[in-house]
N, C-alpha and C positions, 0 to 999 in steps of 0.2 A: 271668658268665664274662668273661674277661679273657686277650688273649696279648699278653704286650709282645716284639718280634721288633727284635733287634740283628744288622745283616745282614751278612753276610762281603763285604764291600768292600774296594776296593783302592785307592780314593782317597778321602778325609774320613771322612767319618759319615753313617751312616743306622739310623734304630731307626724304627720303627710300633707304635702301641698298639690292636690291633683288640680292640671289645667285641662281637662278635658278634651287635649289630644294624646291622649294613652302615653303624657309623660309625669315623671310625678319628682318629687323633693321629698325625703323621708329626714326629719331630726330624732337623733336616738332612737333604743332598740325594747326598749319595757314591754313588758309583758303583762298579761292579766293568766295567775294562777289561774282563778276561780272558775273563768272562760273559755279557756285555752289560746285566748286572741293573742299572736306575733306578727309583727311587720307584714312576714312573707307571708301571710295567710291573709293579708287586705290586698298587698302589692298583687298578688295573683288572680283574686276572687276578681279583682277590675280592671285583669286583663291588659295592664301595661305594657308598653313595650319598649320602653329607657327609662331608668332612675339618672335624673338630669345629676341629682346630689345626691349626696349620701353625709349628714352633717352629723359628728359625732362630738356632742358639746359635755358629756361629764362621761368621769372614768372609776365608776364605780361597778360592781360585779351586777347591780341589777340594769343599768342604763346600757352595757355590754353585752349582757344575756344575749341578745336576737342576734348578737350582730355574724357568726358562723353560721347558724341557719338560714340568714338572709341573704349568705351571698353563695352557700352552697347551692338554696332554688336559685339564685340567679343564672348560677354556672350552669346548672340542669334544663333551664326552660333558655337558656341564650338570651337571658336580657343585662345587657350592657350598661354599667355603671360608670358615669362620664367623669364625676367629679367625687373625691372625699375629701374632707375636709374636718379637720379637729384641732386642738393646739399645738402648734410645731413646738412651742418649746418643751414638749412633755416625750420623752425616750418611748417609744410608741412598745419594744420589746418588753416593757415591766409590764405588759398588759394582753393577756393573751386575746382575747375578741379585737382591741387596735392593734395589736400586732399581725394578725393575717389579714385585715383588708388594708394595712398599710404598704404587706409584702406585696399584693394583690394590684394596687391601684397607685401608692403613694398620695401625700399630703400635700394637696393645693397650694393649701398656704405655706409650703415651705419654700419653694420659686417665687410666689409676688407679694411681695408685701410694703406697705408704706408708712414710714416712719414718723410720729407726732415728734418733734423735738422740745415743747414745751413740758411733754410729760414722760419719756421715751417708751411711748407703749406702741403698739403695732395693731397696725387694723389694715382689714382689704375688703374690697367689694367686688362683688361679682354680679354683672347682669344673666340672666337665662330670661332667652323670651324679653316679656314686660317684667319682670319678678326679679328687684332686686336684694343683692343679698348684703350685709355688711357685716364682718366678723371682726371683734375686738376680744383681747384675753389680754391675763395676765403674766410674767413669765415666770416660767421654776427657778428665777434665782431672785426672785422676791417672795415666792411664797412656796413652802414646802408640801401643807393641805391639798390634798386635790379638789376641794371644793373650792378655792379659790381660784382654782387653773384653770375654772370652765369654761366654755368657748361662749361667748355672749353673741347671741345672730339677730338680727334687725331686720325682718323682710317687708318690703313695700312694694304695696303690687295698686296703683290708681288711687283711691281714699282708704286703704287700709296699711296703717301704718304699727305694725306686732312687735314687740321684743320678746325675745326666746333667753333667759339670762340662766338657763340654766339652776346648778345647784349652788353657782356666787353667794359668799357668805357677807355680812357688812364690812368687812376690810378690804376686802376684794373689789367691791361695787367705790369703795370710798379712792382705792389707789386707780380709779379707770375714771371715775370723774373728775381728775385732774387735765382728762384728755380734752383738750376744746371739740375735737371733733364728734367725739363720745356725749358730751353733752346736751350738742345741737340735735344729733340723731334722736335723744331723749324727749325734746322737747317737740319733735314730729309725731310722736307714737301716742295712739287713740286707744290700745288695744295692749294689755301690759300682761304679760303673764306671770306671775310672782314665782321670786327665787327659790331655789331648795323645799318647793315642795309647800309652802305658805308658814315654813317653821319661823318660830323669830327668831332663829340664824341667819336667816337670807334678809330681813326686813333692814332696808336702812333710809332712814327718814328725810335724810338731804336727796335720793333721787328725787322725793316729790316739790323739792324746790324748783324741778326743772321740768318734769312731767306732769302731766296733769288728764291720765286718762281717762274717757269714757268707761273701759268697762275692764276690771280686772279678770283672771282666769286664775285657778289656781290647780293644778294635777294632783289631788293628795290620793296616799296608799289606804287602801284598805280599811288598815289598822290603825288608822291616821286622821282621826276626826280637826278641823284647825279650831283652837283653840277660840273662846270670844274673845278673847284681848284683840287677837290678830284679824280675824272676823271684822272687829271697830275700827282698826287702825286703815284697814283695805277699805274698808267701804268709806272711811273719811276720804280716800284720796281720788275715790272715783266719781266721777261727777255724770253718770249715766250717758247715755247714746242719743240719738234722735227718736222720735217716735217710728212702730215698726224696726226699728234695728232688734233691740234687744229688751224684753220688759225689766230684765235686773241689771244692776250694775254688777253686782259681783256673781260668778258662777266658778263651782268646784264641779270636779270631775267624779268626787265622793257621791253628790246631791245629786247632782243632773246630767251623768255618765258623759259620751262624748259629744264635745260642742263643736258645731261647725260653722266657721267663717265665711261667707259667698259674696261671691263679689258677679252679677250674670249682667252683662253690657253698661247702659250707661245708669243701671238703676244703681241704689244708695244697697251698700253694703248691709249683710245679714245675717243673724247668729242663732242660729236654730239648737237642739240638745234634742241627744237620744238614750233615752237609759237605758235600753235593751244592748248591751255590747254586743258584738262580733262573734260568734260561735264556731265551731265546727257545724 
């Protein structure tokens, strides 16, 4: 059993991969103003008891927010954080929320990583359980933006194949699709979560030469209606679900608050939406 939860936030990014033995995968730390919803206010309310990961894929001041609060309840209630994981090539001290769970836990991907030589970009995977993970990024001495330095995560758990691409902007996405390895992973993924938020900064139109998903997601803020050009351009590339999975191909986190992914034994995967966020 498997829920992966993409949460209706209003500043950065937040998604949880709970496997319904009280362990969980959190990517990014975003918040919802409106609600009061943080990380550590799910991780707790469902009673965990390991955060398998903790994946910190962009390093902006709102996708960082939660991430002191989340490891202060963890320190408090003693629940053990096994893995972090973010862009090694990025100086984790220019960032005050990756710089303490860096001092805290240290960066995964700074010990294993394996090198493409066709394109020299660096990627590693890591199993937990069934649930695997695949991280590619770009490095700080090809790109100085930190949008572009976002940690790109690939998680495949049975027939749900998700990319998490972060806030990658089109040049970022275009120097990673050089990677063969990068590519093939693309053309596995059913379930696509659009870059930066659904801005047409993240849009770049050679991924769907290679992609071709069922159903896009898009996390936008608030204040952040996505545009209809962008609106046409997603739903051109999605080619909808099975019957029962999901009646839309495209779903924002604006419209249809938080969506969630299930995968429960050997049935066909399922994406349910909850508008009512997360409260105190």
């Amino acid at each position: 059993m498997l829920d992966i939860k993409i949460f209706n936030v209003d500043r950065g990014f937040c998604a949880a991969v709970d496997r319904h033995d009280h362990h969980a995968i959190v990517i990014d730390s975003g918040y919802n103003s409106r609600t009061g919803f943080r990380p550590s206010q799910y991780i707790f309310q469902k009673h965990f008891r390991t955060l398998d990961c903790l994946i910190v894929s962009a390093y902006t001041e709102d996708h960082l927010a939660g991430i002191p609060d989340l490891l202060d309840q963890c320190l408090k209630h003693g629940l053990p954080v096994n893995f972090f994981v973010s862009n090694p090539s990025i100086n984790p001290e220019h960032f005050p929320g990756l710089k303490s769970v860096n001092r805290q836990l240290g960066n995964a991907l700074t010990f294993t990583t394996a090198l493409h030589p066709e394109c020299e970009k660096i990627g590693q995977t890591m199993t937990i359980d069934e649930v695997s993970l695949s991280f590619f990024w770009n490095h700080n001495r090809d790109f100085q933006d930190l949008h572009n330095l976002s940690l790109v995560t690939f998680l495949s758990y049975r027939d749900i194949n998700i990319i998490f691409p972060s806030d990658l902007e089109t040049e970022g996405w275009r120097a990673l699709l050089k990677c063969n390895d990068f590519r093939d992973r693309l053309r596995r993924v059913n379930i696509f979560v659009a870059s930066n938020h659904g801005r047409e900064d993240g849009y770049c139109p050679e991924v769907f030469d290679y992609c071709r998903p069922e159903l896009i997601i898009i996390s936008n803020e608030s204040d952040r209606r996505i545009s209809p050009l962008m609106l046409d351009r997603y739903n051109s590339h999605a080619k909808g679900t099975s019957f029962g999975v999901c009646e839309k191909k495209l779903l924002t986190t604006y419209d249809d608050g938080t969506i969630t992914i299930s995968k429960y034994l050997d049935r066909l995967r399922q994406v349910t939406t909850q508008s009512q966020a997360y409260r105190h």
